[in-house]
Every structure is written in structure tokens, then in C-alpha cells.
N, C-alpha and C positions, 0 to 999 in steps of 0.2 A: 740493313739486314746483316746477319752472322756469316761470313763465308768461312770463316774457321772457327771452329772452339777446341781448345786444348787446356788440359788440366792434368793435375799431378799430385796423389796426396790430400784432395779434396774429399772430405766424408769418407763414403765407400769407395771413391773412384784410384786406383793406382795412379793410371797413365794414361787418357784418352786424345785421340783427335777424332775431331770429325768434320768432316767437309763437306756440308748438303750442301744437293740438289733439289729443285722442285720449291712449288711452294710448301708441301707438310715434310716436315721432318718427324717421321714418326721414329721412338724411341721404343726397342722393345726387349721379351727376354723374362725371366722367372721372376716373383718377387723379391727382393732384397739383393738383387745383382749391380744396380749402380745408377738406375733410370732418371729416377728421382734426385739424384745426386748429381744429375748434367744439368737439370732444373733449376736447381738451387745453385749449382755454379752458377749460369747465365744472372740468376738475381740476385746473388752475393757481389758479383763485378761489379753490376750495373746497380743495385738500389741502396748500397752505400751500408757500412759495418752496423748498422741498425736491422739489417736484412738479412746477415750473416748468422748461420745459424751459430747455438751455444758453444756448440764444439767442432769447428768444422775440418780439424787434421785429423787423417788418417790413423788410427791406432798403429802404434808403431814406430811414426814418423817424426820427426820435430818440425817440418816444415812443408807448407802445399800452396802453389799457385792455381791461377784460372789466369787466361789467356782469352782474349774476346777479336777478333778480326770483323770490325767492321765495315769494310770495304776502306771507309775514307780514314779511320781511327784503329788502331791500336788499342784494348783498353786490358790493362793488366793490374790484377790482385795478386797481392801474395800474403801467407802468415803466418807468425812463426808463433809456437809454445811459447805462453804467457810465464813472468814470472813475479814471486813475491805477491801471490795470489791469483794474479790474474791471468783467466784461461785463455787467452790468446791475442799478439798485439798484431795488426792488418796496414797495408797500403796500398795505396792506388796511386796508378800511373795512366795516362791519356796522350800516346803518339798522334801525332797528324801525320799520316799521309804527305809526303814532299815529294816534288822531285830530285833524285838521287838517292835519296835511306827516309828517315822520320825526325820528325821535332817534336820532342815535348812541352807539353801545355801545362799553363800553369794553373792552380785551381781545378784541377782534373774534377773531382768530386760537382761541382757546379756546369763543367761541360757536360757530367755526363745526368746531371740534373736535369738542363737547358730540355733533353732529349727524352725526358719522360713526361706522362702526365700524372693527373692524379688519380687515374682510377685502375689499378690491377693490370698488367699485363698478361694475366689468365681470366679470360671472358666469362669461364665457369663460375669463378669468384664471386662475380660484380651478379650472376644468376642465382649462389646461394644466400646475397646479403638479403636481409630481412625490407620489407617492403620502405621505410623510413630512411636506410641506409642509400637505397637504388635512389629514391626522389633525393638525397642530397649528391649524390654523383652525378644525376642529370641538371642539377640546379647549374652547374657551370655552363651551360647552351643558351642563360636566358641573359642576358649581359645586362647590365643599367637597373636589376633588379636586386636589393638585400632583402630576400626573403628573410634571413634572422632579422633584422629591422621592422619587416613588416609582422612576424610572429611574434617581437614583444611586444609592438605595440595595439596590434590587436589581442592579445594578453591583458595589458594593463588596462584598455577599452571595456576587456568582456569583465573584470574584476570593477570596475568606476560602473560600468553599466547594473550588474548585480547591486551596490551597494546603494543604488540608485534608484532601482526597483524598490529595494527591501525599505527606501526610506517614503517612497511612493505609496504602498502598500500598509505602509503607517500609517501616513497621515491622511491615505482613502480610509483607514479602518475606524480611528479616533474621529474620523468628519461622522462617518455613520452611525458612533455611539451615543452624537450630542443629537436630542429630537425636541424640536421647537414647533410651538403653534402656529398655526400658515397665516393668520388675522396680526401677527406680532408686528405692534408700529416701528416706524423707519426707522423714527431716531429715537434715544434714551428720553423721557422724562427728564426734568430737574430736579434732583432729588434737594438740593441745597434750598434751591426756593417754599417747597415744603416744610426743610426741617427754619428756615427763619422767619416763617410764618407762623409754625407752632413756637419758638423762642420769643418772637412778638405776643403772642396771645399769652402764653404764659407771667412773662414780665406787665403785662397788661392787667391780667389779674393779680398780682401778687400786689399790683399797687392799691386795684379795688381794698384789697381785705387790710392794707394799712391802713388806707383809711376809714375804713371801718370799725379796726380797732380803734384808731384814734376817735372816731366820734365815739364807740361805745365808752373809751375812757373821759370823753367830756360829759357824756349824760352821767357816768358813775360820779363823778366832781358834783355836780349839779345837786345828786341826790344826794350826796355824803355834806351840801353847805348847808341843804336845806333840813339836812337832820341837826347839822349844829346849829343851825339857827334854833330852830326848834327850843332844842336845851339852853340855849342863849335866853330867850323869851320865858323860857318856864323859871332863869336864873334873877331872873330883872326882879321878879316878883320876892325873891328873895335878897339880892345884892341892888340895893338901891342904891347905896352908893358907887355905884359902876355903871347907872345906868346911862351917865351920859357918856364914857366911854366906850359902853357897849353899844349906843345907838350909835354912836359914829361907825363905830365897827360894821352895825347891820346897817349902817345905810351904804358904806361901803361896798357891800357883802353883796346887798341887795342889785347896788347897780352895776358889780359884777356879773348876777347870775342874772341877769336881766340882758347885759349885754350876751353874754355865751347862749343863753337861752336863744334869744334873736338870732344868734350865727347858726344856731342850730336847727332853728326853724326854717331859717330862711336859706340854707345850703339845697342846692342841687340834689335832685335824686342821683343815686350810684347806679351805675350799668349794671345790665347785668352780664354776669361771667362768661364769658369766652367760652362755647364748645368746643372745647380743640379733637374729640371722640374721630369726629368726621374727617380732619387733615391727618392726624395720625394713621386711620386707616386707608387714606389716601396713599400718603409715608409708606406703608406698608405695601400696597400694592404696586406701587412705584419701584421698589427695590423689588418686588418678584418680575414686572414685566424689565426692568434693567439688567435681572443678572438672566433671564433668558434671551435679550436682545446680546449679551457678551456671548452667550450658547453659542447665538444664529452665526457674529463675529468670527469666532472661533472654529466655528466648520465653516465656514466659508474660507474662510485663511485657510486655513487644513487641505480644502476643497482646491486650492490655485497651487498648494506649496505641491498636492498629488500631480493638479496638472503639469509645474512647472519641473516637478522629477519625470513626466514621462516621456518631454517632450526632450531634456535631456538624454533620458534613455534611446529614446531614437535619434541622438545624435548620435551617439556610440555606435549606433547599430549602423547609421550612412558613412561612418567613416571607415567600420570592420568589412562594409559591403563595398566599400569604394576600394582600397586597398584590395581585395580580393578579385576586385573585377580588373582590375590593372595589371594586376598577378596575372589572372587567366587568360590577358587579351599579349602581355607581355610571351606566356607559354605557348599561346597557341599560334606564336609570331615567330617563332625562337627557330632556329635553322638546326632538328635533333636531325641525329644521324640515321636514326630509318625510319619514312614515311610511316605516317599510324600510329608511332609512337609519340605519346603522351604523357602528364603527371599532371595529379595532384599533391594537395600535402599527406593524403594518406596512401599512396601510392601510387604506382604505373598503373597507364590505361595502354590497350593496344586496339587502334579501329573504336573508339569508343566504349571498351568494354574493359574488365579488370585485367591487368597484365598475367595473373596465374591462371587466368582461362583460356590462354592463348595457347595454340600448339608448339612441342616442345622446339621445332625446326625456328619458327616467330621467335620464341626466346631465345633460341643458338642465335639467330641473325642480330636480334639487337646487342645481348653480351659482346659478340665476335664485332659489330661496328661502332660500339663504343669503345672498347681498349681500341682499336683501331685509331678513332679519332682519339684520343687521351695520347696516342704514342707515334705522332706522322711522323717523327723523325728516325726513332729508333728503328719502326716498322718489321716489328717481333712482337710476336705472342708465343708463349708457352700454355698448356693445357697438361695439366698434373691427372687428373681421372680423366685421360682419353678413355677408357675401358668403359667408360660407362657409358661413353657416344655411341648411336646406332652406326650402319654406315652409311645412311640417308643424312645424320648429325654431320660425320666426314666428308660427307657431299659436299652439304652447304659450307662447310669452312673452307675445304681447300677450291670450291668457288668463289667466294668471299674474298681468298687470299691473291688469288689469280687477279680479280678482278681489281681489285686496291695494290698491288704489288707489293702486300706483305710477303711474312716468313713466318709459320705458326711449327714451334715446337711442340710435338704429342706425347704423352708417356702413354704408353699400352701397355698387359702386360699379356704377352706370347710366345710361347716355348715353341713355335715351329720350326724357328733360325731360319724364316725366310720373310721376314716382313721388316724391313728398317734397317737401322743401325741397332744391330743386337749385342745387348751389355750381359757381360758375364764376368762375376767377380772383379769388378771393377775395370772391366778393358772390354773397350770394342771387339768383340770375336769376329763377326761379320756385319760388312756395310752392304745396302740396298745399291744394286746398281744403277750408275747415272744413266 
């Protein structure tokens, strides 16, 4: 806790000290007299020149300290007019408490780190963060849990799951657009065995009709020797002297067309031609009941690839559901600092129900025991819009504070100059008696 704060040349403040008593420290007095500006000293000291505001000397001034007594520590800021641009350069200092005088610490900035936490030392604060804000402040009570960890990869689940669906949803749609007869046999036809059975028949016959022509070209022989014999016989009668050449010739002739005659008579009857009408139409029906049997193939394939994305899809969904249930058995395990209180990922719950339905005293308590636990060591709160606390709100805190042995700094603002440490133009006018 604070047992002194002194300041000089800080914002609006000239020259202050103050020595509270009690757990509330209320700060009070007209607007723009210096209230706000004891506030911002205490978190300029302590939250390190990231917290300091833009301009924090004094108009006027070149130079302003803040002074922190905390009981076991010393913690002093000082800071002078920046120069060659820059509006102001800062240091900190971190006594310990010895006996005899004090010793400086080394790494001051980190002791006085050691000593905060990370959520606001004004409980107001952590009550106006947006609901997303408050469930990352209270995620630090559930320990052994990466919620960021478990939110990407329930992320990248629910995006594989979608893409999963959408492909699921495909190949259900494409299975329903193919429509096959219910009578459709098991397996394919042969279609090969068909088409070289109609290749046989046709080679079959193409041989009938050679030979066909070749005897129709032997019978044409036959009638073309026996025309020239003919002329041969009607020539005798005139070329007697050739008749004995010519009778050799026609007996020649003769017992050629005698022998072909014979081969002719006496050859085999020719099949007859091949129907190939009925295989081809066969052929035919073949290739319709085969490319509807690839139909049936094809949504049935279609039909396993729908099953085999669904049942993916409900994986994603056991592992988003698994992850969440660990989440919530990890939160509802978690040691928060006021009973009742709860979260999700979309926000506080109080008692089972949503934290902005809760009464505003329920929300003072949990704000005021959360910087509480966030800050066991410093064990200091500030509140910048005390004014808006009822005094049932000041109840519960300076209960609160009693009871945890904090120190809660208030700003009020009260023109009666009997209520606090009243600031006027930058200086303590009147302190509240101990």
C-alpha cells in the first residue's frame, strides 16, 4: 500500500503530499483542480513511461517528480523537458527499505513490474471493457489451458468441416442426378465377346462370297471355252488343214472343261451367310445396359465419397466438441475470484446468467476482486469516476478493501471541503482527519 505520495510539477499538481489513512482514499474538490492528476502520478511511477502521460510537466516548469512510499520500497519518478524534439525524457528509481537509510535496486522498472498484474488497477476499467476484453482478462485463472490454441484450432476444424460438407453435398447431389433401372444386372456384359463374334461372322462371310466369285469366274471360263470351241468346230469345216491341230487342241480343251466341270459339280454346297442383325443388336443393347451399369458405379462411388465426407465432418465436429468441453470443465475448475462468477468465449456469466444482467453492486464486486487479485503485491486500487459510485457502490469497496487489506484510491468530484483530501489548484488545501 501507499503510506506517502508526494509530487511536484506533475500535470496540474504544484506540490502535494499525502498521507492516508483508512482503507478509501477519497480524492476530492472542483473539476480541473489536480484530482485526476494524483491518479495518474500513482500510474506514471508505477506502470512505467508507456503510462506516463504526453505531457506530464507542469506548465511553467522544466522539471516534476512523483515520490511513491511504499511501506517496504521507495519508488521515485522524475522528468525533465525533452529536447531536440522530444517532449520529455523520465527515470525511475526503486529504494528498499534497510535498516539504517535505503538501498537501491537494480532493474527498478522490473521490481516494480514483479508487483503488478495484468489487468487495471481501476476495477471501473476491467467493468467498462467490452465483453471479449473481460473473458481475456479472466482467461489467466484457468491455468494448463491455451484458449488462443484451442480457438485456432477449432477455426481451422470449423473452415476443413465446411469444405467438407460442401464436398459431401456434392457428391449427395451428382449421386441423385444419375437414375438407373432397379432390374440392372450385377456385372457388365462382355462387350469384346460380341464385337469378335460379329468380326468372326463377318470374315466368315466375306470368305463365302470369294468363293463364290471364284466359282461364278469358273462357270464364266467354262461358257467362254465352250463358245470357242463352238467357233473352233464351225472353223474345222472350213480349215481342214488345221484340223488335226485343232483336234488336239479340242481334246485338250475338252478334257479340261470336263475336269472343271467335275470340280464344279462336284464341290460342296456354300453356307449360307451369317445373320450378324441379331449380335449387333445384341452389341447394341449391351453398350446401353453397360454404360447404365457405370451410372449405378458412379452414384454409388458418389454415394460412399457423401458418406465418407460426413463422417469426417463429425470428426471435426468431436474434436470442436471435445476441446470445448475441456475448456468448460478446465473454467468451471478454475479458482475465479468471486464465487458465481463465470465465462465463456462470448462473455461473463454471474450465477448462471449473463454478467450485464447482474446488479451493478455484483459488478462492483467482481471488478474491485479482480485488480485485487491482478495486484496482491502492490495492493492499491485507484478509481478515476468515483462520482459515479452510489454510496451502497463505496460500501462494497471500502468492505472489499477492509476485508483483503487493500488501499483503493477514489477521485470524486466535491466542492464542500469536507470530504477527503481536497485539491485545489494543484495543492492539497485540506486533508480528511485520521
Amino acid at each position: 500500500m501507499i503510506v506517502e505520495l508526494r509530487a511536484e510539477n506533475f500535470q496540474r499538481l504544484k506540490a502535494v503530499q499525502i498521507r492516508p489513512h483508512g482503507r478509501v482514499v477519497r480524492l476530492t474538490g472542483d473539476n480541473g483542480e489536480g484530482k485526476t492528476s494524483v491518479l495518474e502520478a500513482i500510474a506514471s511511477a508505477i506502470r512505467g513511461k508507456d503510462a506516463c502521460p504526453r505531457d506530464p510537466i507542469r506548465g511553467g516548469a522544466d522539471k516534476a517528480w512523483i515520490s511513491l512510499d511504499l511501506g517496504d520500497k521507495i519508488v521515485r519518478r522524475t522528468f525533465s523537458r525533452g529536447k531536440d524534439g522530444k517532449p520529455f525524457t523520465t527515470s525511475l528509481s526503486v529504494e528498499a527499505k534497510v535498516e539504517g537509510g535505503t538501498a537501491k535496486l537494480t532493474s527498478p522498472q522490473a521490481v516494480i513490474d514483479s508487483m503488478m498484474g495484468d489487468i487495471s488497477f481501476d476495477p471501473l476499467v476491467f467493468l467498462s471493457m467490452d465483453a471479449k476484453a473481460q473473458v481475456n482478462a479472466l482467461r489467466r485463472f484457468v491455468p494448463g489451458v491455451d484458449f488462443v490454441a484451442i480457438a485456432q484450432a477449432n477455426e481451422e476444424d470449423r473452415q476443413a468441416r465446411t469444405e467438407i460438407n460442401r464436398k459431401a453435398k456434392d457428391a449427395a447431389t451428382r449421386a441423385k442426378a444419375i437414375s438407373v433401372p432397379a432390374d440392372l444386372p450385377a456385372s457388365k456384359i462382355d462387350e469384346q465377346a460380341l464385337l469378335d463374334q460379329i468380326t468372326g461372322a463377318a470374315q466368315g462371310n466375306a470368305e463365302i462370297e470369294t468363293r463364290r466369285a471364284r466359282r461364278a469366274e469358273f462357270a464364266a471360263n467354262v461358257e467362254r471355252m465352250r463358245e470357242h470351241v463352238a467357233l473352233r468346230r464351225e472353223r474345222i469345216l472350213e480349215l481342214h488343214r488345221e484340223i488335226e491341230t485343232i483336234t488336239k487342241e479340242v481334246e485338250v480343251l475338252d478334257k479340261r472343261i470336263n475336269e472343271d466341270a467335275t470340280h464344279i459339280l462336284n464341290a460342296p454346297p456354300l453356307p449360307d451367310p451369317v445373320d450378324i442383325s441379331a449380335v449387333s443388336a445384341a452389341l447394341t443393347d449391351a453398350r446401353r445396359i453397360n454404360g447404365l451399369i457405370d451410372q449405378r458405379n458412379t452414384r454409388d462411388a458418389l454415394l460412399r465419397e457423401a458418406s465418407h465426407y460426413e463422417f469426417a465432418s463429425e470428426s471435426y465436429t468431436d474434436a470442436i466438441e471435445a476441446r470445448e468441453k475441456r475448456k468448460r470443465d478446465a473454467i468451471a475448475k478454475a479458482d475465479l475470484p468471486v464465487a458465481g462468477l463465470g465465462f465463456t468465449d462470448d462473455g461473463l456469466t454471474w450465477d448462471g446468467h449473463p454478467f450485464e444482467q447482474a446488479s451493478m453492486a455484483a459488478k462492483l464486486r467482481v471488478g474491485v476482486a479482480l485488480a485485487m487479485s491482478s495486484n496482491p503485491r502492490l495492493r492499491v486500487l485507484r478509481i478515476r469516476d468515483g462520482s459515479l459510485l452510489s454510496e451502497e457502490s463505496m460500501a462494497v469497496i471500502a468492505e472489499m478493501a477492509e476485508a483483503n487489506d487493500f488501499q483503493v484510491w477514489v477521485e470524486l468530484v466535491d466542492t464542500s471541503g469536507r470530504v477527503g483530501f481536497v485539491l485545489e489548484d494543484g495543492t492539497v488545501r485540506d486533508a480528511e482527519a485520521a
